[in-house]
C-alpha positions, -999 to 999 in steps of 0.1 A, spaced: -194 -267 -64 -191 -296 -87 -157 -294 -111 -175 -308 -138 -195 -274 -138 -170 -252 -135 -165 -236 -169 -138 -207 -179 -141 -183 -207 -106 -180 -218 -91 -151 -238 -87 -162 -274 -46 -155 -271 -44 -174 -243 -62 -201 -261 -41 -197 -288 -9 -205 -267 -29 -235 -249 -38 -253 -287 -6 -245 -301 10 -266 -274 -16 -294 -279 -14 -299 -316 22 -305 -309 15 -333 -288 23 -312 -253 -1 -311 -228 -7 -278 -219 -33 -261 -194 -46 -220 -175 -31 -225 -136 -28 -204 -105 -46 -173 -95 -61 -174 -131 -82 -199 -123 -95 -189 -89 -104 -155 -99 -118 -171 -126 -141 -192 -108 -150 -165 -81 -161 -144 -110 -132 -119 -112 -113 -112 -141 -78 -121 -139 -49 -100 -141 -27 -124 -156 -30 -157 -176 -4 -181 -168 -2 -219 -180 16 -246 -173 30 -272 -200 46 -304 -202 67 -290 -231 98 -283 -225 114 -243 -221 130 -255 -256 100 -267 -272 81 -234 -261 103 -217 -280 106 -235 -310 69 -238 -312 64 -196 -312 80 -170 -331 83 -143 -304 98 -155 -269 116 -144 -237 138 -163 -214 123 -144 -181 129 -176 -160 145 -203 -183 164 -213 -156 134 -226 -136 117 -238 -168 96 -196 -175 93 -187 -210 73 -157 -221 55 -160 -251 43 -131 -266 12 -122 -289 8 -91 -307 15 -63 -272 2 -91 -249 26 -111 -224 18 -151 -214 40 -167 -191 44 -205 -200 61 -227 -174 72 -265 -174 59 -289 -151 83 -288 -125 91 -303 -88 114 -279 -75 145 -286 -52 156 -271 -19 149 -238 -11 183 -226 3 175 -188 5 140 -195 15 127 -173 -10 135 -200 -44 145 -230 -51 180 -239 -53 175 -260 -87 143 -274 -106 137 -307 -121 110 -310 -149 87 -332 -149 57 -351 -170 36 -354 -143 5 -323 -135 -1 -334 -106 35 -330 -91 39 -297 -105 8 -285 -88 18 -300 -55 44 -274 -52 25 -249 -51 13 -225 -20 -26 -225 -16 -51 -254 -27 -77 -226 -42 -41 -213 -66 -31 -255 -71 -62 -257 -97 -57 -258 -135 -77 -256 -161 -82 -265 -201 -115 -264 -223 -107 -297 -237 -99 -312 -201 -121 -289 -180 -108 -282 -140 -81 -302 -128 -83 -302 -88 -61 -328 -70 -62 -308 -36 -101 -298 -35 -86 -262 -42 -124 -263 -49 -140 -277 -18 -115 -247 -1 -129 -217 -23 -165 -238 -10 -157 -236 25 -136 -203 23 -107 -216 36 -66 -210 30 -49 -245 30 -12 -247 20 -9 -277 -4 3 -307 19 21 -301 47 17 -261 58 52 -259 76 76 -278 44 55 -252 18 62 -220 41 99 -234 45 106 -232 9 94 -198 10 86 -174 39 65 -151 20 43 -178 16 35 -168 59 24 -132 43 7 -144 14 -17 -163 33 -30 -136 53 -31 -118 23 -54 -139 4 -73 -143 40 -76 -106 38 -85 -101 0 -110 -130 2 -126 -130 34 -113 -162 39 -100 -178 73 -70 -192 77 -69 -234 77 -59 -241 116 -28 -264 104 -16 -241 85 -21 -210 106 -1 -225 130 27 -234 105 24 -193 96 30 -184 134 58 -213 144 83 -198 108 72 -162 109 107 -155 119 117 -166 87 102 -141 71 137 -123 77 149 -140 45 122 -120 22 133 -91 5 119 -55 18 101 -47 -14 85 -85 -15 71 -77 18 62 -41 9 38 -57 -18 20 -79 1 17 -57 29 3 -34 1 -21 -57 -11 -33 -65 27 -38 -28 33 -58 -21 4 -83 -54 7 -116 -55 19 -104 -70 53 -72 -47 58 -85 -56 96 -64 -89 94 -36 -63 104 -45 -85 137 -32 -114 122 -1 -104 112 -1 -95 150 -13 -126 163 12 -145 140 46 -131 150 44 -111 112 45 -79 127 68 -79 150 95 -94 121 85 -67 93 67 -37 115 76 -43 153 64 -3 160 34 -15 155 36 -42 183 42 -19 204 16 2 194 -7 -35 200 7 -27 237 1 7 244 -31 15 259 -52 51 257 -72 55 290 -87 87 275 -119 101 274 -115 102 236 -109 69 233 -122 32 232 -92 17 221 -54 11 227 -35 25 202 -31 -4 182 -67 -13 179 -73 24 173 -54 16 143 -68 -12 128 -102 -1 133 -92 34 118 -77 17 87 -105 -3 82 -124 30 79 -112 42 59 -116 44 17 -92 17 3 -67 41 -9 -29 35 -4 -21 64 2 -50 66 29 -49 30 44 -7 35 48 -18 72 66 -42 56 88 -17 29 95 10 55 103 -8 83 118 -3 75 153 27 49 153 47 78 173 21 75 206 40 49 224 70 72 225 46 103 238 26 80 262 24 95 293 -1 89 325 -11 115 344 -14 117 379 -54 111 374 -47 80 354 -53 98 320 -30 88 294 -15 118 266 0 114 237 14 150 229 34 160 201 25 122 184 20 140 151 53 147 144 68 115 159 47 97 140 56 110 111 93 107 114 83 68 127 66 67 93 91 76 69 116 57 87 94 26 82 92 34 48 122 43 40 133 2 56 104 -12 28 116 7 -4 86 25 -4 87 48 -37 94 84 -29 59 97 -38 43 71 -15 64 82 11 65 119 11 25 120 7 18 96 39 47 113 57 30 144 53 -9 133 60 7 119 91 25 151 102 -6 170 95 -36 147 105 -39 162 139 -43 198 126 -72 219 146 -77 248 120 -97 278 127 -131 278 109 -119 302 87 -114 310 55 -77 325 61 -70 294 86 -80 269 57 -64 286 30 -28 285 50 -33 248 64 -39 247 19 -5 263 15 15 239 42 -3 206 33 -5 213 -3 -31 213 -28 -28 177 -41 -31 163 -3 -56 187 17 -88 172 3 -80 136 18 -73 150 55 -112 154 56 -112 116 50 -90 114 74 -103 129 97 -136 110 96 -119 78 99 -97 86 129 -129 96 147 -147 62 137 -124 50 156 -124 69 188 -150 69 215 -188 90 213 -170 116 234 -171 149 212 -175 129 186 -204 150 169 -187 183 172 -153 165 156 -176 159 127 -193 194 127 -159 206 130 -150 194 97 -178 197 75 -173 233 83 -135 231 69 -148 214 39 -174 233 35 -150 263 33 -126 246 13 -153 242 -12 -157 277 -16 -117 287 -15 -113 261 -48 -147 276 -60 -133 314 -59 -101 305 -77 -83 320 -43 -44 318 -41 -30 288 -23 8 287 -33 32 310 -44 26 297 -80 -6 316 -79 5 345 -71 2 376 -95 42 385 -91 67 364 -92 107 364 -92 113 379 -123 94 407 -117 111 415 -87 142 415 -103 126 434 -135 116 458 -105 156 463 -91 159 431 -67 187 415 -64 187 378 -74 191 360 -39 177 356 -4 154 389 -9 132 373 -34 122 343 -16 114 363 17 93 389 -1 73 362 -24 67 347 13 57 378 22 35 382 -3 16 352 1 12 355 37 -10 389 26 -28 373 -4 -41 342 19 -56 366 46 -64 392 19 -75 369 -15 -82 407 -33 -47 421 -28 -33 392 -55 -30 416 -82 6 433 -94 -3 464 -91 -9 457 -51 18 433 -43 44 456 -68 32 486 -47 33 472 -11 63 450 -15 95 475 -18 129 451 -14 142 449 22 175 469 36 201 443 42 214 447 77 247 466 79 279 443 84 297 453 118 330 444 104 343 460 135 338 427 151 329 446 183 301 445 202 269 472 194 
């Protein structure tokens, strides 16, 4: 591509921001991600710019602003319910926590500011008056589908170590490869990477997990990134699975399961998880066959304590924790067996273990693997009809329910719980027996046990 063709249809308020800062002599431009989205035909979350005004003139020049970085030269300027970050041409100083800059020293110059930044294909800028600014062939990169850091690879991931993640990232989101200078930068300071914050590296895990190319897992690998943010996972890299089931070690089994999977969080981070517990179950028989049993539950626990270290929210957490737990389930092909593996999984969260499913066979050998598939499109197919039938799945559906025990003579307490349990238990092998009449009828409250307050032996 030619930057003299390049043309970007900015938003009018962004516009706005842009010739407000030109008619008052400031130079004044779109930058970043804004721009490559832009040109790869995407449309762009946010619209940052860049200025030679200073934080002070920003404000002066618009009626409704907010210091969210003033400190390194970040006003927000806002415009009707719409939020524009404008930042000063900057070169920044040393990065002591390896994370931010220590101190920033504005500048007049473009071309400085954009030389501090991490990626040639996010150093671009952009004005209609001026057209594409491109000092580093940012262009020339997005041509060749390349990730170059700006300059030298090694002093840009220095000043920050997320940088390391951020370029497998983009490798990942864009099905780009990784520039060799700067791939070996990435692998020589991944160790850095220590510095970053949990939820900073939760994001851009994130982000990698739900690409197109959530396969570059193998680069963090390859890297060192792993083994700083995720070492179970190395070891999972290590662990092999000589089983007929099998094509894979348990790491590749993984990533090849993952990228199987529909880009869901929730579904990428259970197919990331759902066998992170094998290494701990490995064992090798005396024929040379490798098991992993009881991995479910290991993994699981494995899972949430992984999750818990990346400040995963507690939704995230408790839905992957329990598709882990459960992704191993071999259910009868009946409707009672589905409609209990309903009431343990949950209603919410049953659906996507058929997706799960699938994908962890994708990524397993040809052995069996027909009847695995046979196996469940007969679950689903069931499941289909449970939802269709209005059946009960919970003890929310159920046609009694604690008052009306105690409206009935039962004692608030202990009793209620075990005879709505009991209860349920009935109505999901018997959907008819979920009326009041039934369950009032067949349910009477249960003796307590006598107290031996003799203390003696019976």
């Amino acid at each position: 591509m030619n930057p003299a063709d390049i043309t970007i249809s900015i938003p009018e308020k962004v516009n706005t921001v842009i010739e407000t800062l030109r008619q008052n002599g400031h130079e004044a431009y779109i930058v970043g991600g804004c721009v490559r989205d832009s040109i790869l035909g995407r449309t762009p979350d946010d619209w940052d710019i860049t200025t030679s005004a200073m934080p002070e003139d920003v404000k002066r020049l618009f009626r409704r602003t907010v210091d969210t970085g003033i400190k390194h030269g970040t006003v927000t300027v806002l415009i009707g319910n719409e939020q524009f970050e404008v930042t000063t041409y900057r070169i920044d100083g040393d990065y002591g926590d390896g994370r931010h800059p220590d101190n920033v020293v504005f500048t007049s110059s473009l071309k400085e500011d954009l030389r501090r930044r991490d990626f040639t294909i996010n150093a671009m800028a952009y004005s209609e008056e001026d057209g594409l600014i491109d000092y580093y062939d940012g262009l020339g990169d997005i041509d060749r589908k390349v990730i170059r850091a700006v300059g030298d690879a090694e002093e840009r991931f220095t000043e920050d170590a997320l940088r390391i993640m951020r370029a497998v990232r983009f490798s990942a989101q864009l099905g780009y490869s990784i520039e060799d200078k700067t791939k070996e930068a990435a692998g020589e300071l991944a160790g850095t990477l220590t510095k970053i914050s949990a939820e900073r590296i939760n994001i851009e895990l994130t982000k990698l997990l739900v690409s197109p190319h959530p396969e570059e897992l193998r680069t963090m690998y390859e890297l060192g990134i792993t083994a700083v943010i995720m070492p179970e996972f190395d070891v999972c890299m290590k662990t092999p699975q000589n089983n007929l089931h099998h094509m894979f070690g348990v790491g590749e089994h993984i990533i090849h399961s993952v990228q199987a999977v529909r880009a869901d969080k929730v579904l990428r981070y259970t197919m990331l998880f759902h066998d992170i517990g094998k290494p701990d179950c490995h064992y090798r028989g005396a024929d040379g066959i490798d098991h992993f049993h009881g991995h479910a539950p290991v993994s699981a626990e494995i899972a949430a304590r992984i999750m818990k270290r990346l400040k995963f929210d507690n939704d995230t957490e408790a839905k992957v924790e329990t598709l882990v737990r459960y992704h191993d389930i071999n259910m009868d092909e009946t409707p009672y067996a589905v409609r209990k593996s309903i009431a343990v999984i949950g209603e919410d969260l049953f659906p996507l273990l058929f997706e799960i499913k699938i994908a962890d066979g994708a990524a397993q050998s040809e052995f069996r693997l027909e009847e695995k598939k046979m196996k469940v499109a007969a679950w689903e197919s069931i499941y289909s009809r449970i939802i269709e039938d209005g059946d009960c799945l919970g003890l929310k559906d159920l046609k009694v329910n604690g008052q009306d025990l105690i409206d009935r003579g039962m004692k608030p307490g202990r009793e209620i719980g075990i005879t709505l349990r009991r209860m349920l238990e009935d109505v999901l092998q018997y959907p008819s027996h979920n009326t009041e009449d039934y369950l009032l009828s067949h349910y009477q409250p249960q003796k307590d046990e006598p107290d031996n307050k003799s203390g003696q032996n019976s």
